[in-house]
DRENPA-3360 file (N, C-alpha, C; in nm, 2 decimals, always signed):
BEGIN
1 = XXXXXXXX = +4.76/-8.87/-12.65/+4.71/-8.78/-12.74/+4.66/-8.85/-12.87 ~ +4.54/-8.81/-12.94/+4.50/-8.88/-13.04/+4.55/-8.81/-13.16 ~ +4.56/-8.90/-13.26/+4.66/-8.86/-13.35/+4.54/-8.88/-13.45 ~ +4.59/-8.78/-13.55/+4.43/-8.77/-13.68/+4.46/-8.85/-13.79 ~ +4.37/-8.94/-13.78/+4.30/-9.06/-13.90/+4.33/-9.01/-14.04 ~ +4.34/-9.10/-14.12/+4.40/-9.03/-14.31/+4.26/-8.99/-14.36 ~ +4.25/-8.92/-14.41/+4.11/-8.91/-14.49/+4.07/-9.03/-14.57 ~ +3.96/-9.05/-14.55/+3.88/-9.15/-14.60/+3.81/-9.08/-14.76;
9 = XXXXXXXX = +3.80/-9.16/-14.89/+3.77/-9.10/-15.00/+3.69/-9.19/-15.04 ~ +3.67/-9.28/-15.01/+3.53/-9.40/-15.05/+3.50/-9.49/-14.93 ~ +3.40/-9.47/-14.89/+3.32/-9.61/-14.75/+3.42/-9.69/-14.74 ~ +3.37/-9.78/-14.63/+3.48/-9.89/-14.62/+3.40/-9.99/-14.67 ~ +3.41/-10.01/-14.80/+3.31/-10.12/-14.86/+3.31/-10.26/-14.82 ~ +3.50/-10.28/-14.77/+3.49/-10.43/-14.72/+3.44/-10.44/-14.57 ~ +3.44/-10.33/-14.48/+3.40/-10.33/-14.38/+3.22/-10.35/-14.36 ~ +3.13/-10.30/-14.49/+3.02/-10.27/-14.50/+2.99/-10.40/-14.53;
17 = XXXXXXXX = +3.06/-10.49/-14.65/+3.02/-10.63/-14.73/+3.03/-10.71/-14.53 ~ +3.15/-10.72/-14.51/+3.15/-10.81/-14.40/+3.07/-10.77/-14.29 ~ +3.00/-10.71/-14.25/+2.91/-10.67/-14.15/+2.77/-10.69/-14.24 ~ +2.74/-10.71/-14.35/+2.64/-10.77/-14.39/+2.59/-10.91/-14.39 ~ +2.74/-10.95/-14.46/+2.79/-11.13/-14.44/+2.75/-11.20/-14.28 ~ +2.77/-11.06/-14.18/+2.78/-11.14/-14.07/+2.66/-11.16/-14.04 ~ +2.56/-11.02/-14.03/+2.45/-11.04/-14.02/+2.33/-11.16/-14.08 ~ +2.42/-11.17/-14.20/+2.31/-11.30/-14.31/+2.36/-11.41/-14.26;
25 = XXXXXXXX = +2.45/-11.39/-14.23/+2.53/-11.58/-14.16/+2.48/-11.60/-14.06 ~ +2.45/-11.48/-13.96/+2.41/-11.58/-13.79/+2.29/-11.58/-13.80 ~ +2.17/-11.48/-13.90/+2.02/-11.56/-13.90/+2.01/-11.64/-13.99 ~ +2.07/-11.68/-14.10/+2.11/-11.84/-14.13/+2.14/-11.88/-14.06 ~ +2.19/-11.92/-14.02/+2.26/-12.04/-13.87/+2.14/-12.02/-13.76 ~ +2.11/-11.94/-13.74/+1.97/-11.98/-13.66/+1.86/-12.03/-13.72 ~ +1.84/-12.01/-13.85/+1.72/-12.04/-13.91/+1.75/-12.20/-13.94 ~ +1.85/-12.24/-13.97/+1.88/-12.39/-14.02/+1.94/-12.48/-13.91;
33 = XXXXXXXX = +1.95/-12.41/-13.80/+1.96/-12.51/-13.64/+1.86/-12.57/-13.63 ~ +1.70/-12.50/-13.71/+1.52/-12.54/-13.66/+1.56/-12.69/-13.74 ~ +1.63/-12.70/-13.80/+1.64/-12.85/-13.90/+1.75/-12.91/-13.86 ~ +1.84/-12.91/-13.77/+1.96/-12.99/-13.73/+2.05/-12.95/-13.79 ~ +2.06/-12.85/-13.89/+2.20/-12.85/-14.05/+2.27/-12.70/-13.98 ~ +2.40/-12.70/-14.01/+2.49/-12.58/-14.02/+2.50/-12.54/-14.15 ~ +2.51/-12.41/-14.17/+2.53/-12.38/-14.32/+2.71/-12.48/-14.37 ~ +2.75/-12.52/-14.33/+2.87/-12.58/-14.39/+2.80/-12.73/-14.42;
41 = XXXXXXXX = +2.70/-12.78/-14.35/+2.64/-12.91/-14.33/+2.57/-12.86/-14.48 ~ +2.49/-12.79/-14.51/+2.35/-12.76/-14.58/+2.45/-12.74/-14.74 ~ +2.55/-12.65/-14.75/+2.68/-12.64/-14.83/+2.70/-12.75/-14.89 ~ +2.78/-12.83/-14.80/+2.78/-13.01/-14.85/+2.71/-13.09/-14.93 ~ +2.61/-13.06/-14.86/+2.44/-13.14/-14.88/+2.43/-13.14/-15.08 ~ +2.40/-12.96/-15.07/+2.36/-12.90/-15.18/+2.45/-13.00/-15.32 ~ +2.59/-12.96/-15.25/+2.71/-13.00/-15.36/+2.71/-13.16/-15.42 ~ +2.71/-13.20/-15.32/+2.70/-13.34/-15.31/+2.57/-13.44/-15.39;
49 = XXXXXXXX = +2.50/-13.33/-15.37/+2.33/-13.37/-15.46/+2.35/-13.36/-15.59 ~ +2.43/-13.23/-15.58/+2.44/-13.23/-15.79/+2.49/-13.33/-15.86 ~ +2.59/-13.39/-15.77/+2.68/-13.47/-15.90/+2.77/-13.54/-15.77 ~ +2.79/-13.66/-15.82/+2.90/-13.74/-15.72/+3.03/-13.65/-15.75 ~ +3.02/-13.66/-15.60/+3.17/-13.59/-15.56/+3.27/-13.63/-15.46 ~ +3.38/-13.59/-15.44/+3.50/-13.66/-15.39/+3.50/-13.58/-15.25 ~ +3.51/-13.62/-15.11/+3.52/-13.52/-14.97/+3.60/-13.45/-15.04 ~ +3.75/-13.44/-15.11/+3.78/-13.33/-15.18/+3.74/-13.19/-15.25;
57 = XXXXXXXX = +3.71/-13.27/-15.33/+3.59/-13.18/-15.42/+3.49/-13.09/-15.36 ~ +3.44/-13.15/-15.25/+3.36/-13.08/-15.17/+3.42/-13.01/-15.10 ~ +3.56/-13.01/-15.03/+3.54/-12.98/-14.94/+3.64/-12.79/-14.99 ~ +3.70/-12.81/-15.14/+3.71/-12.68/-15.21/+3.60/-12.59/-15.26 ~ +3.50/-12.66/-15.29/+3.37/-12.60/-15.32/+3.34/-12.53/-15.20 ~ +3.33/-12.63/-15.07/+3.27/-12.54/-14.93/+3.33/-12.44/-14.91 ~ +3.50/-12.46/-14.94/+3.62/-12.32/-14.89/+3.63/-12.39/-14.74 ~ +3.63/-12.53/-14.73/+3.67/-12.55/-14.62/+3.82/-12.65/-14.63;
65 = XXXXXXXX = +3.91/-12.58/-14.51/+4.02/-12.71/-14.52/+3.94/-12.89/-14.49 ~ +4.12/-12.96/-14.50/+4.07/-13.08/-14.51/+4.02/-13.17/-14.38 ~ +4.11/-13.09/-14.30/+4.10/-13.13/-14.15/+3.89/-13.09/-14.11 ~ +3.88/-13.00/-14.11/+3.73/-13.00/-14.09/+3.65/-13.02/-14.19 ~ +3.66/-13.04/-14.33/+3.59/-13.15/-14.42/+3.59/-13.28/-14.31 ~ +3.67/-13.31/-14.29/+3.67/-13.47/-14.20/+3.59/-13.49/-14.11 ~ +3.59/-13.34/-13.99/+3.50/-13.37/-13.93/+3.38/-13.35/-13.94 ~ +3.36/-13.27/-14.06/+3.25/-13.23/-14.07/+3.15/-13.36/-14.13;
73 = XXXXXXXX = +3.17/-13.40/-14.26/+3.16/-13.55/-14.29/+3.14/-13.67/-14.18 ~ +3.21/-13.67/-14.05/+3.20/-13.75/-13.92/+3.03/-13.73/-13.94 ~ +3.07/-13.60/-13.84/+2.92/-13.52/-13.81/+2.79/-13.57/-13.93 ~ +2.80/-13.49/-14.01/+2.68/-13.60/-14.12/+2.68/-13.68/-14.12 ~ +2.75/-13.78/-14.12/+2.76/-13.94/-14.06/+2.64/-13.99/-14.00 ~ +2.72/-13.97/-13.87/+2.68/-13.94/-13.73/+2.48/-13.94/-13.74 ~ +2.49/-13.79/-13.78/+2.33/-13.80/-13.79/+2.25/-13.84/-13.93 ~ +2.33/-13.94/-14.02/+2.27/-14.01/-14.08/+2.23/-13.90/-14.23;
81 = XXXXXXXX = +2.34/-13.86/-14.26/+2.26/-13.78/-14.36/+2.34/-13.77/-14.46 ~ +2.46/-13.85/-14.44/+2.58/-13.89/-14.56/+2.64/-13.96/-14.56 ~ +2.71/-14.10/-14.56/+2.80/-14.18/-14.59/+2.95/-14.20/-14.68 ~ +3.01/-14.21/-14.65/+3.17/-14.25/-14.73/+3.11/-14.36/-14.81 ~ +3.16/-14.33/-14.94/+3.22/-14.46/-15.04/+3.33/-14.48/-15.11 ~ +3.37/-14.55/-15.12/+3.55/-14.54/-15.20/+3.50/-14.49/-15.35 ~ +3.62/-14.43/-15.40/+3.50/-14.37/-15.56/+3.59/-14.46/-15.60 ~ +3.50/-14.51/-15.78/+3.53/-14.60/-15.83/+3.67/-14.57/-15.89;
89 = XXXXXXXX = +3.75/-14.44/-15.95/+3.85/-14.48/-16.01/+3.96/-14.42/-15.92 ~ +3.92/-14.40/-15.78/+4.05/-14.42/-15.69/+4.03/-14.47/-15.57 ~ +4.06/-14.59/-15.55/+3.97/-14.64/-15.38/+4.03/-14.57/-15.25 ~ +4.13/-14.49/-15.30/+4.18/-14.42/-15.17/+4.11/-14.29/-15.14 ~ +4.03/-14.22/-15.25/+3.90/-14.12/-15.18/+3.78/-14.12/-15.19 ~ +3.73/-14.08/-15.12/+3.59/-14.12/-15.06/+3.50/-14.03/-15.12 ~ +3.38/-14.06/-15.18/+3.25/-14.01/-15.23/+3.22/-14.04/-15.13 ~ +3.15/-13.83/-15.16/+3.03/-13.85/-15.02/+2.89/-13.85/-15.06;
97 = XXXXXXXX = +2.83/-13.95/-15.01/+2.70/-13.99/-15.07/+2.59/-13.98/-15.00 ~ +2.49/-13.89/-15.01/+2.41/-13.81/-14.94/+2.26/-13.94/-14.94 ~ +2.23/-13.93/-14.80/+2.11/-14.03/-14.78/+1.98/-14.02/-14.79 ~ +1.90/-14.09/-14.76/+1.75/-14.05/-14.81/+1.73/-13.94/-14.70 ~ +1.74/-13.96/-14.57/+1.73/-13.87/-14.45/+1.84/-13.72/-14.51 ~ +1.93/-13.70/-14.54/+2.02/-13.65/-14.60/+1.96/-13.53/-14.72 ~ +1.88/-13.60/-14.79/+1.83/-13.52/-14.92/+1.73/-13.49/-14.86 ~ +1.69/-13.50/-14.76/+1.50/-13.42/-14.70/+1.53/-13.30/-14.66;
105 = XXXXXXXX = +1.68/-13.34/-14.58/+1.70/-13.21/-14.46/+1.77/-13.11/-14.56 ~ +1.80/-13.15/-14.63/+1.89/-13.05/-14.78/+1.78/-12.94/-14.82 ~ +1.68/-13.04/-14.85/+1.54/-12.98/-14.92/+1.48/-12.87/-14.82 ~ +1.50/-12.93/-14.70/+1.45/-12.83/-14.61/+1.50/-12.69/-14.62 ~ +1.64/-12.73/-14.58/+1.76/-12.66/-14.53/+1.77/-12.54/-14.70 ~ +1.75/-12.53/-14.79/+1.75/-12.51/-14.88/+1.62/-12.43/-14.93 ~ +1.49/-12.42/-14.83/+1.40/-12.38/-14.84/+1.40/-12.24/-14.72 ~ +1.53/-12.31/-14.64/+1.53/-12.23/-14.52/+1.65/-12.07/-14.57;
113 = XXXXXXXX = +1.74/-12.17/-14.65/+1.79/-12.03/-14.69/+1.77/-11.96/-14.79 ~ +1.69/-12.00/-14.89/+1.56/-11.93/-15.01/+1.53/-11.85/-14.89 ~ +1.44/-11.86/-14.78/+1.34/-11.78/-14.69/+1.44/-11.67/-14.66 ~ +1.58/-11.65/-14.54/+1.64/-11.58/-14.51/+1.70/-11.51/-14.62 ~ +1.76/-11.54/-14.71/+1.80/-11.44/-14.82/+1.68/-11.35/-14.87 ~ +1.57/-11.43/-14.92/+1.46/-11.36/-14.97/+1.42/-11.22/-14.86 ~ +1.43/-11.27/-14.75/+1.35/-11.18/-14.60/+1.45/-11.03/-14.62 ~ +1.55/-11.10/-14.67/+1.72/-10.97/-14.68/+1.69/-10.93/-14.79;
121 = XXXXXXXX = +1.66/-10.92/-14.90/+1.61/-10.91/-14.98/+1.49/-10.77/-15.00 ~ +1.38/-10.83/-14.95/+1.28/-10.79/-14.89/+1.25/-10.61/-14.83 ~ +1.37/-10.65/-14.77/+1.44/-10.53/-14.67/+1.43/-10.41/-14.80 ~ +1.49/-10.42/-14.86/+1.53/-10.33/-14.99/+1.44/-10.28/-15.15 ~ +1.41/-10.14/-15.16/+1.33/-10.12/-15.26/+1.36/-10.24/-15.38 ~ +1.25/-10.27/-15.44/+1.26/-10.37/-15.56/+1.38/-10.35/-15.64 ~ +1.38/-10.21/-15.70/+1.46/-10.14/-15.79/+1.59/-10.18/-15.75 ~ +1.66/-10.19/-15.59/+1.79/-10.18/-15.55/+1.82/-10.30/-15.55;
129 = XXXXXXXX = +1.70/-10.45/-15.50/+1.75/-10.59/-15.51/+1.84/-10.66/-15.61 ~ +1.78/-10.62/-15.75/+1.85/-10.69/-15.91/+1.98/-10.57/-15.88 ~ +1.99/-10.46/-15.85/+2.08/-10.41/-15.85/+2.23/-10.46/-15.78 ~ +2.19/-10.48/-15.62/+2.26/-10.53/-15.52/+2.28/-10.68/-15.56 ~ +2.23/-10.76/-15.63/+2.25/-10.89/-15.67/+2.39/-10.90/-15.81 ~ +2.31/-10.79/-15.90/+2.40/-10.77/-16.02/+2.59/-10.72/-15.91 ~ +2.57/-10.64/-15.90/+2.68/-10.57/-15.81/+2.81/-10.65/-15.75 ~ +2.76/-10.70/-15.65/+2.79/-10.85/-15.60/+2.83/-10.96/-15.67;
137 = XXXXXXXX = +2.75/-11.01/-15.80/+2.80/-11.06/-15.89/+2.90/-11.00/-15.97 ~ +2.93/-10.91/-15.97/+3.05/-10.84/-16.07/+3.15/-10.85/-15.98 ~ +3.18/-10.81/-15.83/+3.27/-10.83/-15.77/+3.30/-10.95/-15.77 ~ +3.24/-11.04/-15.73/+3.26/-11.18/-15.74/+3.33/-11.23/-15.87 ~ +3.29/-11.21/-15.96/+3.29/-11.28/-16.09/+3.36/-11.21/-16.19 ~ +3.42/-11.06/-16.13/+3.52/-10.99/-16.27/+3.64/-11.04/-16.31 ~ +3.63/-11.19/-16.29/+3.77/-11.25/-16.34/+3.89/-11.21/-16.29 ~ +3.93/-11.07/-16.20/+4.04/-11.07/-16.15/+4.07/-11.23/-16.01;
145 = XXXXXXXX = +4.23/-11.20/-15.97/+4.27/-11.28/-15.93/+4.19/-11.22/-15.78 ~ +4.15/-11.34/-15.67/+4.10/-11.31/-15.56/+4.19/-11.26/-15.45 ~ +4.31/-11.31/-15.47/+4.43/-11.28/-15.39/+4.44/-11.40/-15.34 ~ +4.54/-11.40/-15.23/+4.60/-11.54/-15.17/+4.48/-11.53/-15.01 ~ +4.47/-11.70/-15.01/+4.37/-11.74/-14.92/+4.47/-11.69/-14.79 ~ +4.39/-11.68/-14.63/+4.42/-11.63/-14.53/+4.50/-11.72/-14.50 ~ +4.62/-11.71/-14.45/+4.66/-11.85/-14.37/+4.65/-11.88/-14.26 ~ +4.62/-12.02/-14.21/+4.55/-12.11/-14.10/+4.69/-12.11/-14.03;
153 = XXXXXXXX = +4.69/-12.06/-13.91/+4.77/-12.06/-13.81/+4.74/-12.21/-13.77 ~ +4.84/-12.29/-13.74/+4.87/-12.42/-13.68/+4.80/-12.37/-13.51 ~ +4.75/-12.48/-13.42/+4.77/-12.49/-13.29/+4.84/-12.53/-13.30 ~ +4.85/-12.45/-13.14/+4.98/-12.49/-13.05/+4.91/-12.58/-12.95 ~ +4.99/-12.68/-12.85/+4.92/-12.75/-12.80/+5.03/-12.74/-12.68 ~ +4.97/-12.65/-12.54/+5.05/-12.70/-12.44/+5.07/-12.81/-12.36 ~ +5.15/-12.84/-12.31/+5.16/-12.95/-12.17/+5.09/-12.87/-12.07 ~ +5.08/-12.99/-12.03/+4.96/-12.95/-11.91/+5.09/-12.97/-11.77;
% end
């Protein structure tokens, strides 16, 4: 037997924000596959262009742990679009140092999500865009505490 749901007295706003997020994330990630980049790749990219920075550094800026910072950094490697350097006042961490190949696909990649935000954008009377931007920004940015990050369940790793 179904049992009756509590009343609801305001939307489910975090259910609304994240079904938006999700929608803007997977046609980003499609639109920035046409360039080889993941938005975590394109993230990097961006950070790393402003100002020398530490895989650290970046890899708090991205909101990514350290374990896939690592591989993620492999990966740009890999396809030539970033390099390790020891930073100068600690040789035990590594500046990530973005390459000539590196800063094209940024520039690309960066043109690609100007386009997809704008296209979302777009979607919406002029009047609601500054609106939905301001909005957003106030959630983001009203100085309260965010709460505590999710926690990363460990794998388990069976025997085979």
């Amino acid at each position: 037997m179904a049992q009756q749901a509590p009343p609801r007295t305001v939307r489910d706003l975090t259910g609304m924000l994240n079904s938006a997020g999700h929608v803007l994330a997977n046609r980003l990630a499609g639109a920035l596959a046409e360039v080889g980049l993941t938005d975590r790749m394109q993230c990097v990219l961006v950070h790393a262009l402003e100002q020398e920075r530490t895989q650290i550094q970046l890899a708090v800026l991205a909101d990514l742990d350290k374990t896939t910072m690592v591989s993620l950094v492999d990966e740009m490697e890999r396809r030539g679009f970033a390099e390790r350097r020891p930073a100068p006042a600690d040789r035990r961490a590594r500046i990530v140092v973005v390459t000539d190949l590196g800063r094209q696909v940024a520039q690309q990649g960066q043109e690609i999500v100007d386009r997809v935000h704008g296209a979302a954008l777009e979607a919406l009377p002029e009047a609601a865009r500054s609106a939905l931007i301001e909005a957003l920004t106030r959630i983001v940015d009203d100085g309260t505490d965010p709460g505590p990050k999710p926690v990363r369940r460990v794998r388990q790793h069976h025997a085979s």
